[in-house]
PAZARO-682503 format. One line per field, with one value per atom (N, C-alpha, C): residue in one letter; z, y negated, x negated. Coordinates in pm, whole numbers. Layout:
REM PAZARO-682503
aa: A|...
w: Z|...
v: Y|...
u: X|...
//
This chain:
REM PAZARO-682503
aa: X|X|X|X|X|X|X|X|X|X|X|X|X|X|X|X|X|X|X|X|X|X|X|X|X|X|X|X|X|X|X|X|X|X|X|X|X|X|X|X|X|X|X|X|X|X|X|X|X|X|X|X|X|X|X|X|X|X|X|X|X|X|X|X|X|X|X|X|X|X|X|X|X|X|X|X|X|X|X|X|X|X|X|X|X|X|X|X|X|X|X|X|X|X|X|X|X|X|X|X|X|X|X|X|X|X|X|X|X|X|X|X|X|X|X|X|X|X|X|X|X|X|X|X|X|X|X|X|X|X|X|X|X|X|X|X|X|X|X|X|X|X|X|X|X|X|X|X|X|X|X|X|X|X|X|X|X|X|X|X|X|X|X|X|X|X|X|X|X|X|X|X|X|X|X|X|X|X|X|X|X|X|X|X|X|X|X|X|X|X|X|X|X|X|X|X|X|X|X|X|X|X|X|X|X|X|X|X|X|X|X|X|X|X|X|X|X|X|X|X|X|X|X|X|X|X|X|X|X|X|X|X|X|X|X|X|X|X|X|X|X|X|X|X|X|X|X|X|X|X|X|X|X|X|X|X|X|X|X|X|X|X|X|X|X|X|X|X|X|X|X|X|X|X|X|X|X|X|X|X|X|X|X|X|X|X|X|X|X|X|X|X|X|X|X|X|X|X|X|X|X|X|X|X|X|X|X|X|X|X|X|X|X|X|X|X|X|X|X|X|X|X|X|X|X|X|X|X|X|X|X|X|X|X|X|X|X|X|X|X|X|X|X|X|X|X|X|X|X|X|X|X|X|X|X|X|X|X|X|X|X|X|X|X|X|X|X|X|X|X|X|X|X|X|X|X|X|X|X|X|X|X|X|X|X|X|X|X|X|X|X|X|X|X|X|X|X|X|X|X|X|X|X|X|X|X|X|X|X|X|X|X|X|X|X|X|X|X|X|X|X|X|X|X|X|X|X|X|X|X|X|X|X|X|X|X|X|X|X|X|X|X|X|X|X|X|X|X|X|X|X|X|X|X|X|X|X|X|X|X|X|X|X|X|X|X|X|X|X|X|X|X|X|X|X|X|X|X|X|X|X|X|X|X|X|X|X|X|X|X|X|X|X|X|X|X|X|X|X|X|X|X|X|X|X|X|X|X|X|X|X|X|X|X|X|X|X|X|X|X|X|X|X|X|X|X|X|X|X|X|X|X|X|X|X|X|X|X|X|X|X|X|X|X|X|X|X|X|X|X|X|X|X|X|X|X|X|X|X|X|X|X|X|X|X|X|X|X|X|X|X|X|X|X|X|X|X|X|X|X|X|X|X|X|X|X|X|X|X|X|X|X|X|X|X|X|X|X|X|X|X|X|X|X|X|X|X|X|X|X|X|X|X|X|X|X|X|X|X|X|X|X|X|X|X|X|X|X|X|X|X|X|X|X|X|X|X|X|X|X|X|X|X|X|X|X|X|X|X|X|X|X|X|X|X|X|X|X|X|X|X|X|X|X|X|X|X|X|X|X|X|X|X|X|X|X|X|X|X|X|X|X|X|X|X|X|X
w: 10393|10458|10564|10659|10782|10736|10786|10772|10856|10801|10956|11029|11161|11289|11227|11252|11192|11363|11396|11542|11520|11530|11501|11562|11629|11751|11692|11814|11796|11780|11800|11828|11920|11983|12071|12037|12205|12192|12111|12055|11985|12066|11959|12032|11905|11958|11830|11739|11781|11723|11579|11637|11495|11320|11377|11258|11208|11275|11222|11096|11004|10836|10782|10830|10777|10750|10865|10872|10749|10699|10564|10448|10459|10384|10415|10530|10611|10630|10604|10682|10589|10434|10340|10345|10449|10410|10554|10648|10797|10893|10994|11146|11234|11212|11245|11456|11497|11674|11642|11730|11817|11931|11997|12172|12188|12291|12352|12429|12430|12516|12625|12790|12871|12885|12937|12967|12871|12682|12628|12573|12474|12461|12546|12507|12680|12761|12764|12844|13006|13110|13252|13318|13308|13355|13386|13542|13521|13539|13526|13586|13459|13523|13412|13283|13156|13027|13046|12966|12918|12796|12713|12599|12697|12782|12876|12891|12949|13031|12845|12808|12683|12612|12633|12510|12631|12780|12816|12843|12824|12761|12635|12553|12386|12437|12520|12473|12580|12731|12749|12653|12571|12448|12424|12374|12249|12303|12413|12538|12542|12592|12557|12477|12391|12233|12168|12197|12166|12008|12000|11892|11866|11963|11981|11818|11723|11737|11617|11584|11579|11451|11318|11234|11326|11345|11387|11276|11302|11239|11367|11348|11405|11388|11385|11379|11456|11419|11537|11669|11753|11850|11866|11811|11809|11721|11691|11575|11658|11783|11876|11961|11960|12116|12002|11896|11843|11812|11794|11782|11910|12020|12181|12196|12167|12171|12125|11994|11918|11900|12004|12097|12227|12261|12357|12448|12309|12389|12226|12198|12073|12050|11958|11895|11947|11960|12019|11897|11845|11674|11584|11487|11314|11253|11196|11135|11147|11155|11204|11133|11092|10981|11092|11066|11138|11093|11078|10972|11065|11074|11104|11251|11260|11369|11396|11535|11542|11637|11594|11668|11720|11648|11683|11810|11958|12094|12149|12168|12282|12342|12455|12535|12460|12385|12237|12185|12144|12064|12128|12250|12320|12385|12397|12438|12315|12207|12100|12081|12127|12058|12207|12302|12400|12393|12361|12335|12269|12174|12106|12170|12303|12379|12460|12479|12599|12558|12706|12642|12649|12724|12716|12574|12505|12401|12280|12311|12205|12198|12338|12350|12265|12292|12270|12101|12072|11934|11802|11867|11779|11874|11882|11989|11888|11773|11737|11744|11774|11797|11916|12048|12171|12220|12089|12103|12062|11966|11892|12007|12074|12169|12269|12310|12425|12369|12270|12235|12224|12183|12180|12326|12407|12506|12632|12673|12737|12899|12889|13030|13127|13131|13214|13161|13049|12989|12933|12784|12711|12784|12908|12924|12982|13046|13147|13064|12934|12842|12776|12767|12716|12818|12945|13056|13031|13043|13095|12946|12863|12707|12725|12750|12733|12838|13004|13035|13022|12947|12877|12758|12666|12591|12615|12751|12832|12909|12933|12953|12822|12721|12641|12563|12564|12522|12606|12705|12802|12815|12815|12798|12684|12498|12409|12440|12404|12409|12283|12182|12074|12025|11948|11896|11788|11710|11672|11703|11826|11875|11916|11984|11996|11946|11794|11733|11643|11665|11571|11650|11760|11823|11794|11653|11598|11460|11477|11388|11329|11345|11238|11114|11004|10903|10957|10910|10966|10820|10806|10703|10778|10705|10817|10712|10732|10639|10684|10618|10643|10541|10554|10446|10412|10272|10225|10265|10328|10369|10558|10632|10742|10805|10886|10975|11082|11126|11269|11294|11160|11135|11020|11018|10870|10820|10714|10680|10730|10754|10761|10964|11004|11159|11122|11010|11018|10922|10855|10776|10867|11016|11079|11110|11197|11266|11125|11050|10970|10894|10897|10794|10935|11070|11127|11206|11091|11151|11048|11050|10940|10852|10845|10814|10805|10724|10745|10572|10590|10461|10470|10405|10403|10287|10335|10208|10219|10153|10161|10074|10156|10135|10033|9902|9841|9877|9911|9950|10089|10172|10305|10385|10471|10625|10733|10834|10964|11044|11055|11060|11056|11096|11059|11000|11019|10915|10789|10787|10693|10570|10615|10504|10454|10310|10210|10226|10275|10330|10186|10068|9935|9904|9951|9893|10022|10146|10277|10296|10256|10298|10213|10049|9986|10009|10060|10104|10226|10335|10445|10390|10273|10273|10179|10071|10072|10110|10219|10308|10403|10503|10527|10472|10372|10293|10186
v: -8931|-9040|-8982|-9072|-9016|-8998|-8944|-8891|-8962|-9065|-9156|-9044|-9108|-9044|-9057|-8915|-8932|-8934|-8950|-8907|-8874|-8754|-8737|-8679|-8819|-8746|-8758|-8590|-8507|-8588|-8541|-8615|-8557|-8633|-8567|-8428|-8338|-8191|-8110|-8227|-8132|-8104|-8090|-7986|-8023|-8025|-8042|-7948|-7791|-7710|-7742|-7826|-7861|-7876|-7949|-8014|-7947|-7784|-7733|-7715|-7653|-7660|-7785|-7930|-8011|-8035|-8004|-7990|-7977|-7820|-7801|-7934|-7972|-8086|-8229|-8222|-8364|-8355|-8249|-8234|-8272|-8242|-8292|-8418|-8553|-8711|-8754|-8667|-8702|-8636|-8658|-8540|-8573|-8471|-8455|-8459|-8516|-8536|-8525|-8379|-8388|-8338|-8410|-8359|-8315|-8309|-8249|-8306|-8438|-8558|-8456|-8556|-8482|-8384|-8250|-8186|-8135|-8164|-8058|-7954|-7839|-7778|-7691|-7671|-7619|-7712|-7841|-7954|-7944|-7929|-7839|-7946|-8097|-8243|-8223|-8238|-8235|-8387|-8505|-8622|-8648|-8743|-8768|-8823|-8815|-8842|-8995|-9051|-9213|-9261|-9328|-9389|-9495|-9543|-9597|-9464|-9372|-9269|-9201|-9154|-9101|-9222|-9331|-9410|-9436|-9429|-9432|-9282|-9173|-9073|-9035|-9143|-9121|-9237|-9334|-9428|-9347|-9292|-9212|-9128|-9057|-8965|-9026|-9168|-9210|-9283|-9305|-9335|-9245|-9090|-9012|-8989|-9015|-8910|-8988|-9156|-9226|-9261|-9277|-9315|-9481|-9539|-9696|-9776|-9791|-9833|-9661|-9609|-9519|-9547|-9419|-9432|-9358|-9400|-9305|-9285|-9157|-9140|-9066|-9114|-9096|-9033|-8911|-8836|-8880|-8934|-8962|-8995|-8988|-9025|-9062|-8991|-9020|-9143|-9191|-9294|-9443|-9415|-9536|-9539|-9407|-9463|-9539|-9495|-9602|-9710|-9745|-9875|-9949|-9905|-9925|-9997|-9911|-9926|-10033|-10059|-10159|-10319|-10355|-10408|-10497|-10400|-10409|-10361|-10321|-10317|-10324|-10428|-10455|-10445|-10407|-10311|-10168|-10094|-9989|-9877|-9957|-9869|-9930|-9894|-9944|-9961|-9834|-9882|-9764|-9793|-9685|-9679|-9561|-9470|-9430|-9485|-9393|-9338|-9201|-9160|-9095|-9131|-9069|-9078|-9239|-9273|-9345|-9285|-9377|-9483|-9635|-9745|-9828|-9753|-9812|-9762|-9792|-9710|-9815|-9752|-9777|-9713|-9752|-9640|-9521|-9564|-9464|-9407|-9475|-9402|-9247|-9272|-9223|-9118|-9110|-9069|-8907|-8995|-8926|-8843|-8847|-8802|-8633|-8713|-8609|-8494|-8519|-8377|-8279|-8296|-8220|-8108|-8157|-8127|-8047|-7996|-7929|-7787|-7710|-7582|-7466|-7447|-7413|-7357|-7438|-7475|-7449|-7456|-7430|-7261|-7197|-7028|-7001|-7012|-6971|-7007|-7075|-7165|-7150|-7161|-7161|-7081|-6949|-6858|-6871|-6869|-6889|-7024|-7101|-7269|-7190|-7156|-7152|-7097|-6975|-6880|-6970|-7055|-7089|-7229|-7285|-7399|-7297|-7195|-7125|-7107|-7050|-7030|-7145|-7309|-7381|-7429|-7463|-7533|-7392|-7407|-7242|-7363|-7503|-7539|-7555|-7645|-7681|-7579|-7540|-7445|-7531|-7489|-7592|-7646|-7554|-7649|-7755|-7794|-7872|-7968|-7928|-8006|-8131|-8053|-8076|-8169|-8125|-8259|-8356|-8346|-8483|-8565|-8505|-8647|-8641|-8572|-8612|-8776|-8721|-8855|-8957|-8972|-9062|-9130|-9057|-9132|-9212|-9156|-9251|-9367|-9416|-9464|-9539|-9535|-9605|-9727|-9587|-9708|-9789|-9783|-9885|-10000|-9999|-10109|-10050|-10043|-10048|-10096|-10048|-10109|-10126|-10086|-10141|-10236|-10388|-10461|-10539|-10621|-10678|-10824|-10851|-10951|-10897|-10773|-10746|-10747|-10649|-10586|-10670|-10872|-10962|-10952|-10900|-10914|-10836|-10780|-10676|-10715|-10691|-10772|-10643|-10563|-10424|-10395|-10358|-10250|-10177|-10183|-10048|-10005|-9919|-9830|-9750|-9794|-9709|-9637|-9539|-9448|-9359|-9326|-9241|-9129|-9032|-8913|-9040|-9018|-9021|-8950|-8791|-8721|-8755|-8851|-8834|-8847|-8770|-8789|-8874|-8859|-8971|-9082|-9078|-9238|-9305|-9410|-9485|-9576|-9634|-9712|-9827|-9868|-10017|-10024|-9942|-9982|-9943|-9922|-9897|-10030|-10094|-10164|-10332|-10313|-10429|-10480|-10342|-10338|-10396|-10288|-10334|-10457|-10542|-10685|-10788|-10749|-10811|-10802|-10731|-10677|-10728|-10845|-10908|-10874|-10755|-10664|-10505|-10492|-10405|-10333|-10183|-10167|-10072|-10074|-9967|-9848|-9703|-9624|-9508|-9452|-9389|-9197|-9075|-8931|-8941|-8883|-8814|-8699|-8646|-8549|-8494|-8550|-8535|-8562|-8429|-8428|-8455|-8531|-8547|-8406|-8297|-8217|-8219|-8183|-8190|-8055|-7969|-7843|-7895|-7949|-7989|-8095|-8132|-8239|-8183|-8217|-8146|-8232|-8175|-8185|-8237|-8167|-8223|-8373|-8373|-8577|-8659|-8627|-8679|-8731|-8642|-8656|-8708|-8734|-8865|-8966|-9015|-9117|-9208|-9045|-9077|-9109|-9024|-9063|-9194|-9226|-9346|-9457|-9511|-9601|-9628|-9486|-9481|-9512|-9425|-9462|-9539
u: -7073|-6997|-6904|-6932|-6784|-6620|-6586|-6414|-6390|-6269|-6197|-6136|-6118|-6030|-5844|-5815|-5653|-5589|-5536|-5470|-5321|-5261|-5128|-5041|-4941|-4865|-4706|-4682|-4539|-4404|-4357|-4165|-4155|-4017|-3980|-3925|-3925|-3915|-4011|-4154|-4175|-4328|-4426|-4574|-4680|-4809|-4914|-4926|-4869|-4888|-4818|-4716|-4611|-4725|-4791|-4881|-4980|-5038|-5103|-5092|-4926|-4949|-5041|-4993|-5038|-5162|-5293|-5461|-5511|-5504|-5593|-5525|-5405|-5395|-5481|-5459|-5545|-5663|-5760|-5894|-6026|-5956|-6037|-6066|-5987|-5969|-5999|-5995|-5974|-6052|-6091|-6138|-6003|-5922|-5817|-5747|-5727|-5646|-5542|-5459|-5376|-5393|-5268|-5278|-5085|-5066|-4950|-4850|-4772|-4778|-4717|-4734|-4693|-4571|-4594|-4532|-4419|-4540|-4485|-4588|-4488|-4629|-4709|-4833|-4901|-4928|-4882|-4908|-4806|-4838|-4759|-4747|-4784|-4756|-4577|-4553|-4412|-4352|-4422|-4405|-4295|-4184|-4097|-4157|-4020|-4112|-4047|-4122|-4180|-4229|-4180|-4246|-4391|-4411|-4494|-4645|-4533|-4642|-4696|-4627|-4702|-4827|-4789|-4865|-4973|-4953|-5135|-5176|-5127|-5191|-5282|-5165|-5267|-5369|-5408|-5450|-5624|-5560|-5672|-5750|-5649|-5742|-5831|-5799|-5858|-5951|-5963|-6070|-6216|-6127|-6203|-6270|-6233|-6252|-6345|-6344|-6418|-6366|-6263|-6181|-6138|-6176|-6116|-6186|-6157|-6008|-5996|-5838|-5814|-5724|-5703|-5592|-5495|-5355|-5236|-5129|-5077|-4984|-4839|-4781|-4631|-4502|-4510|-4400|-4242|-4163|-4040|-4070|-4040|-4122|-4240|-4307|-4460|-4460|-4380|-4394|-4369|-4267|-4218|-4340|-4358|-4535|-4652|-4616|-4729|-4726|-4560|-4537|-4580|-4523|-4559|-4670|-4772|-4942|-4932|-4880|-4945|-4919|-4769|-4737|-4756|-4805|-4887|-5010|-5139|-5271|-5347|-5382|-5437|-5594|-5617|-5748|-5772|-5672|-5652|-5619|-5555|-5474|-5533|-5614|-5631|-5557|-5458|-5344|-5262|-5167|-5030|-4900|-4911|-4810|-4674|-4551|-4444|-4362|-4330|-4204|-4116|-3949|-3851|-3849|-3885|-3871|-3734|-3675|-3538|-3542|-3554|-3551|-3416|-3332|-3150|-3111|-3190|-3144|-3025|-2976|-2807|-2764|-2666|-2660|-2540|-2508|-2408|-2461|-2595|-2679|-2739|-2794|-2863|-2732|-2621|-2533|-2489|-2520|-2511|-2596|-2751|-2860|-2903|-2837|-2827|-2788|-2667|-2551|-2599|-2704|-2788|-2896|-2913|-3005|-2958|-2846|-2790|-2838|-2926|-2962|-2857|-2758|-2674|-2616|-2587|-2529|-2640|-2748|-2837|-2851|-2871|-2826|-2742|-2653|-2505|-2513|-2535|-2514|-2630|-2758|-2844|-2989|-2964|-3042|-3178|-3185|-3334|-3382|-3346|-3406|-3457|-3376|-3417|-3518|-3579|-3664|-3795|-3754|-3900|-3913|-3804|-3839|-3962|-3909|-3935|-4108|-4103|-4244|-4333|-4286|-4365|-4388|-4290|-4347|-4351|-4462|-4520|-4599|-4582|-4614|-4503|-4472|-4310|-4171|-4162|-4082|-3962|-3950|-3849|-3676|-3636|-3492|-3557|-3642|-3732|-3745|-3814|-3833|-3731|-3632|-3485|-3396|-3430|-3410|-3429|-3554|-3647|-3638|-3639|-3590|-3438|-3375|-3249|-3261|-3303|-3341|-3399|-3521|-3606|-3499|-3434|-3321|-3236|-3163|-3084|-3163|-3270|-3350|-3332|-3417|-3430|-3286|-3193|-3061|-3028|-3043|-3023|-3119|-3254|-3354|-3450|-3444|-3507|-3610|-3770|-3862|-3942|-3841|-3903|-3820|-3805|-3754|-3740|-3642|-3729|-3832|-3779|-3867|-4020|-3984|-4149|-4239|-4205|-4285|-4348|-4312|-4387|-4520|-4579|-4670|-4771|-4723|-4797|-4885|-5058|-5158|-5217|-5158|-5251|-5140|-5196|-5087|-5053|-4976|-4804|-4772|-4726|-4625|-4533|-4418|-4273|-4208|-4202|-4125|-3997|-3873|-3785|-3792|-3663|-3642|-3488|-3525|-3365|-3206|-3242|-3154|-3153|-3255|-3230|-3096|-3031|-2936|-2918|-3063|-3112|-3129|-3174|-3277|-3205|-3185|-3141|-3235|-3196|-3271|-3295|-3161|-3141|-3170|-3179|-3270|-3450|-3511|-3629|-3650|-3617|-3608|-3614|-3520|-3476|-3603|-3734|-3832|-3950|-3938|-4058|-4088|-3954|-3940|-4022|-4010|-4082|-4203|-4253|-4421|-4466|-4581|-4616|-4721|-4741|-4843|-4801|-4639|-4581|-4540|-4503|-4491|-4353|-4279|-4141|-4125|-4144|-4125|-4044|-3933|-3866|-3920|-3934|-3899|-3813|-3817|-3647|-3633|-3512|-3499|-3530|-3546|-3609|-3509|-3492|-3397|-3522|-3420|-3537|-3621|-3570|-3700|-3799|-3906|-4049|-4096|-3992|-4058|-3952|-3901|-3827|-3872|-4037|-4051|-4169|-4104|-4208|-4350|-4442|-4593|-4650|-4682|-4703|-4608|-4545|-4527|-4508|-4551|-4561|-4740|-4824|-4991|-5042|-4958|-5040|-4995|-4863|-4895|-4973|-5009|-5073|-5210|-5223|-5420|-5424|-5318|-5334|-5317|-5198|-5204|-5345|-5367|-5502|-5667|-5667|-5796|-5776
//
């Protein structure tokens, strides 16, 4: 029997490479996609970043790839471009998993989420983040990286494009998940989104900080293969 299509995109700042641990977990249930959204990663696209421009990137993949319609799963960011998609370009997504996605954008919010980003400050402060940024994104090169979302954030708090008015426009299963320990994400803004997706499911990590090397992979991929399969 065929293995459904998994498609599994990054967060921001982050890279596909991220998800390699995860594969030998996923490969037994799935034929596993990732890609690199623009201009991270080895991806050398210097065109500004976009929740827009990323989601018709994934949607070319999946063009390509001959994936239409597709399972997604959504890492933080990767979790808002799939909401995006699903929004607005329907039978495009099967059904879409998002964990530790942050949908509460403002321009406070986004003000907040910046400061984090300054590379400066990441040298000086946390010189092995900067090393392992440096090593993942090897196209445009990670302060570049670190720009252009800091600007895409400010972007977003200012005109949110996820809502909860939008996201009733949404006719596939969803499952939205947080970590109990997230810092980023709360409940009660993943909770606002998913009560109005009418085909939506809410599940909470114990023990889980927003990281992505940070979430224990053993109680994260059964719930991906059973929502999925």
């Amino acid at each position: 029997m065929k293995k459904p299509s998994l498609l599994l995109l990054h967060g921001a700042i982050g890279a596909k490479i991220q998800f390699e641990p995860w594969l030998p977990l996923l490969e037994p249930y799935f034929t596993c996609h990732t890609l690199d959204f623009e201009g991270h990663g080895e991806n050398s696209n210097t065109i500004p970043f976009s929740i827009p421009v990323f989601a018709e990137q994934t949607l070319q993949y999946i063009e390509q790839n001959s994936l239409n319609p597709v399972y997604v799963f959504g890492y933080s960011m990767g979790g808002y471009v799939g909401l995006y998609i699903a929004q607005n370009y329907q039978n495009k997504i099967d059904k879409l998993f998002t964990f530790a996605t942050k949908l509460a954008w403002s321009i406070e919010t986004a003000e907040k989420e910046i400061r984090m980003l300054n590379p400066e400050t990441i040298l000086q402060k946390v010189p092995k983040f900067a090393q392992e940024l440096e090593k993942r994104h090897t196209g445009i090169g990670w302060q570049q990286v670190l720009q252009k979302t800091a600007e895409m954030m400010l972007d977003l708090g200012k005109s949110p494009l996820i809502t909860e008015n939008s996201v009733k426009s949404i006719n596939i299963p969803v499952q939205m998940g947080v970590g109990d320990k997230d810092n980023m994400v709360s409940f009660e803004e993943t909770l606002s989104i998913c009560k109005n997706i009418s085909d939506a499911n809410f599940c909470v990590l114990p023990d889980t900080l927003h990281p992505i090397e940070k979430i224990d992979k053993e109680l994260l991929i059964p719930q991906i293969q059973k929502f999925f399969v």
